[in-house]
N, C-alpha and C positions, 0 to 999 in steps of 0.2 A: 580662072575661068572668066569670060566674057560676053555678056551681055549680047546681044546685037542692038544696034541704038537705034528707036523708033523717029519715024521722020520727024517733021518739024509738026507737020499739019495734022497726026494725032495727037502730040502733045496738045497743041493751039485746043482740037475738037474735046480733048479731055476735060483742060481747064475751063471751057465757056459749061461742058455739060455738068461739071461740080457748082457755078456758078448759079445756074438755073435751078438746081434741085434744092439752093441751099437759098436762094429766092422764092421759091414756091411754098417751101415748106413754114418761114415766117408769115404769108400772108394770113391775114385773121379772117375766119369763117363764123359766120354770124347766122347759120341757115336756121329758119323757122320749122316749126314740128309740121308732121304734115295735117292736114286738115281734117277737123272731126266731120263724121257720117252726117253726111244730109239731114236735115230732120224730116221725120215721117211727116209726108201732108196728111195725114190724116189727124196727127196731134195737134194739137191746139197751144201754138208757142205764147209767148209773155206777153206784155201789152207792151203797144206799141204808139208814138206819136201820130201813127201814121195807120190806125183803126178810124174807120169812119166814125162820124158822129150822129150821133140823137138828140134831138132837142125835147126839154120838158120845161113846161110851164109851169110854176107853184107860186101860190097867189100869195100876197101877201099879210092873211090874215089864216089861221085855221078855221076850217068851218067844220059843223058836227058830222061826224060820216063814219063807216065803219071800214075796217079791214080783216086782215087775216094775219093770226099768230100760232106762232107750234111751238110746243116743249122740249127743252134741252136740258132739265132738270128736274127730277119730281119733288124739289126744295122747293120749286117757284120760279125759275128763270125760263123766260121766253125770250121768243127772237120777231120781230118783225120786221116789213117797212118803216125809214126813218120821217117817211113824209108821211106815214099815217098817222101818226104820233105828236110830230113835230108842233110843240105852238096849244095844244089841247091843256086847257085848264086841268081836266080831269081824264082819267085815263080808266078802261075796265077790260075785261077777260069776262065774256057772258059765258054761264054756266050751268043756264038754262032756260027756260021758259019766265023771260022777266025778272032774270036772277042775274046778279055780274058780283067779279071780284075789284075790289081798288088796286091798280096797276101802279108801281111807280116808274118814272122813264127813263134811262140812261141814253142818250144820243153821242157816239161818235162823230165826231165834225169833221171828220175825214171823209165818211163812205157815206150809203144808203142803205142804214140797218141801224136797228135800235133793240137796246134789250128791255126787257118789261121783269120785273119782280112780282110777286105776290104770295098771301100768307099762304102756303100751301102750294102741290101742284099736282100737275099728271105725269103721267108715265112719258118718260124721254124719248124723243125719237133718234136713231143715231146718225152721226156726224159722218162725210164720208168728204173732207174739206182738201185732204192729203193727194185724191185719187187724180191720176192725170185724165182730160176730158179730150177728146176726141171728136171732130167737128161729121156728122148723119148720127150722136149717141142721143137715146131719147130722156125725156125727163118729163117728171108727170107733175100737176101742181094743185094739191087739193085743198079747198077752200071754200070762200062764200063772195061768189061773184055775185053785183047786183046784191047783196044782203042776202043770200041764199044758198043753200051749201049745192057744190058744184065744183066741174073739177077740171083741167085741159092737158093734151099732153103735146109733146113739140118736139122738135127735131134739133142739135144744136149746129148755128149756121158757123159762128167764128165771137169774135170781140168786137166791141164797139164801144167807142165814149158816150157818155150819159153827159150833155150839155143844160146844168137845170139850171133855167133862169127866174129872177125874184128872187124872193125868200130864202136866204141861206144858198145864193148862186155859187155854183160849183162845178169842176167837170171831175170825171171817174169813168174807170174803165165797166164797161158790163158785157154780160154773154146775149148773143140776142140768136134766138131760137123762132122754128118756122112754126105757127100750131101746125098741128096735126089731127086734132078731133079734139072734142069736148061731151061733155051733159049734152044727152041726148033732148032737144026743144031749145036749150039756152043759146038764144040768141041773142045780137047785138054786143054791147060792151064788154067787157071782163072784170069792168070797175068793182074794188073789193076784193081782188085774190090778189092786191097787192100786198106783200109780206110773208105770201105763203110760202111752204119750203119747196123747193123742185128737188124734188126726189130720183134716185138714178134707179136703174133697174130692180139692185137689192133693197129699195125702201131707205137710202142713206140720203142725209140731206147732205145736198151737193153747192146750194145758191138760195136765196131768197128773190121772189119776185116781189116784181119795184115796178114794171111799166108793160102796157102795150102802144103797137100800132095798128088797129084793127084793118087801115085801110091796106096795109101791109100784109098782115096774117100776121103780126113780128110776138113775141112774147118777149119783153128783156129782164135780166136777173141781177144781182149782184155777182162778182167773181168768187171763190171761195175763198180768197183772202181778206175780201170787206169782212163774211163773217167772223174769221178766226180775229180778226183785228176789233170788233167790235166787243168781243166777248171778252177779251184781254184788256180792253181801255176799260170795260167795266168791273174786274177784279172779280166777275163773279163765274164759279165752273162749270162747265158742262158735263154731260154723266163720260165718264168715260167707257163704258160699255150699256148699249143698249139693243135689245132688239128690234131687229128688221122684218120686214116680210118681202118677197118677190115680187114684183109690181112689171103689167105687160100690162098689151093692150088690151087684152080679155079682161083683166080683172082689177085695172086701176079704177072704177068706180065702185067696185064692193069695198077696196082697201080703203078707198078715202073715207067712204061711210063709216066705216071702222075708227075711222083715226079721229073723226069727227064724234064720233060715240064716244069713243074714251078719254076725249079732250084733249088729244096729244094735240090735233089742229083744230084751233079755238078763234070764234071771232072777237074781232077788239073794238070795243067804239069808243070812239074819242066827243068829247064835249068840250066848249069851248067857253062855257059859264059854270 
């Protein structure tokens, strides 16, 4: 039996298309995965080189002045501003009417946050350092501005570097927040609710406040990783379960009142003899 013999120029077309196939098939593919989901603009991504800046002046001597402190532990451990602290011969946690505790200082020299010990303490407030932050979330800051208990609450705008010149110059990333209201009469500065906790809706501390720009409206904070990082470079814990309360704009001045009743937010004055 016999074949019929195919012409010349399908063989020729056969052998170039086995050639190709066995060509293609070695070349190497190096394709990249395809690209993760947008990030939500409303999230609030990582710090960036490329976050404006803030400038802060800190002088180079402490001078006596007071701030604000809140409870992370009812052993004794508090959290504040690191410049409130910073440089103060002697440190306290007032406790009442012409009454204070002796504070000792732990300062991280990375961020702006300091922890304060003492014998004893108040009831903790809890931690909410994990929760992802979302730029229009509000946060409420209650304290003793001016030396006086008082409270603001503020919108969150994005990230910003904290450029603080002098004394222990450094930059650091922080949240900087729009106010939104305050203690009804308090006017002028905010000076003093530096260290306080900003609190997220549930009463969780989210940041401590470090700084304003009044001619701004600005409030700026720490990120929630200054504090997880301050409390770790101190070795000392925070509670791991505490209770919260719900906190709007209806009732963040009763809550504060509260929180300042039971010492959980305490003022600190620093002296410097």
């Amino acid at each position: 039996m016999h074949f019929p013999r195919l012409p010349d120029w399908a063989v020729y077309a056969a052998v170039v298309a086995a050639l190709l196939v066995a060509a293609v098939g070695r070349q190497e593919r190096a394709d990249a995965p395809p690209a993760p989901p947008e990030l939500d603009e409303g999230m609030l991504g990582p710090a960036s080189p490329f976050d404006p800046g803030v400038v802060v002046d800190v002088p180079g001597q402490a001078s006596p002045g007071v701030g604000t402190a809140f409870s992370v532990s009812d052993s004794g451990v508090w959290i504040t501003a690191r410049h409130v602290v910073d440089g103060c011969a002697r440190t306290a946690i007032v406790i009442g009417e012409g009454q204070g505790v002796a504070a000792q200082v732990q300062i991280d020299p990375r961020g702006e946050a300091a922890i304060l010990t003492t014998d004893g303490g108040a009831p903790p407030l809890p931690l909410g350092l994990s929760a992802g932050l979302r730029r229009g979330e509000r946060a409420f800051h209650p304290g003793y501005p001016q030396g006086r208990p008082g409270e603001a609450t503020s919108r969150l705008l994005g990230r910003e570097t904290l450029m603080v010149r002098g004394r222990g110059a450094r930059a650091e990333p922080v949240l900087a927040w729009a106010e939104t209201g305050r203690t009804d009469g308090l006017e002028g500065t905010l000076g003093g609710l530096s260290g306080a906790p900003a609190l997220d809706s549930a009463g969780r501390v989210i940041a401590v406040t470090v700084a304003e720009s009044p001619r701004r409206g600005r409030i700026y904070t720490t990120v929630p990783e200054t504090v997880s990082d301050a409390i770790a470079y101190s070795h000392k814990r925070a509670a791991t379960f505490a209770a919260g309360q719900p906190v709007t704009t209806d009732n963040y001045g009763r809550v504060a009142d509260g929180l300042r009743r039971d010492l959980r937010v305490a003022q600190v004055i620093c002296l410097t003899t």
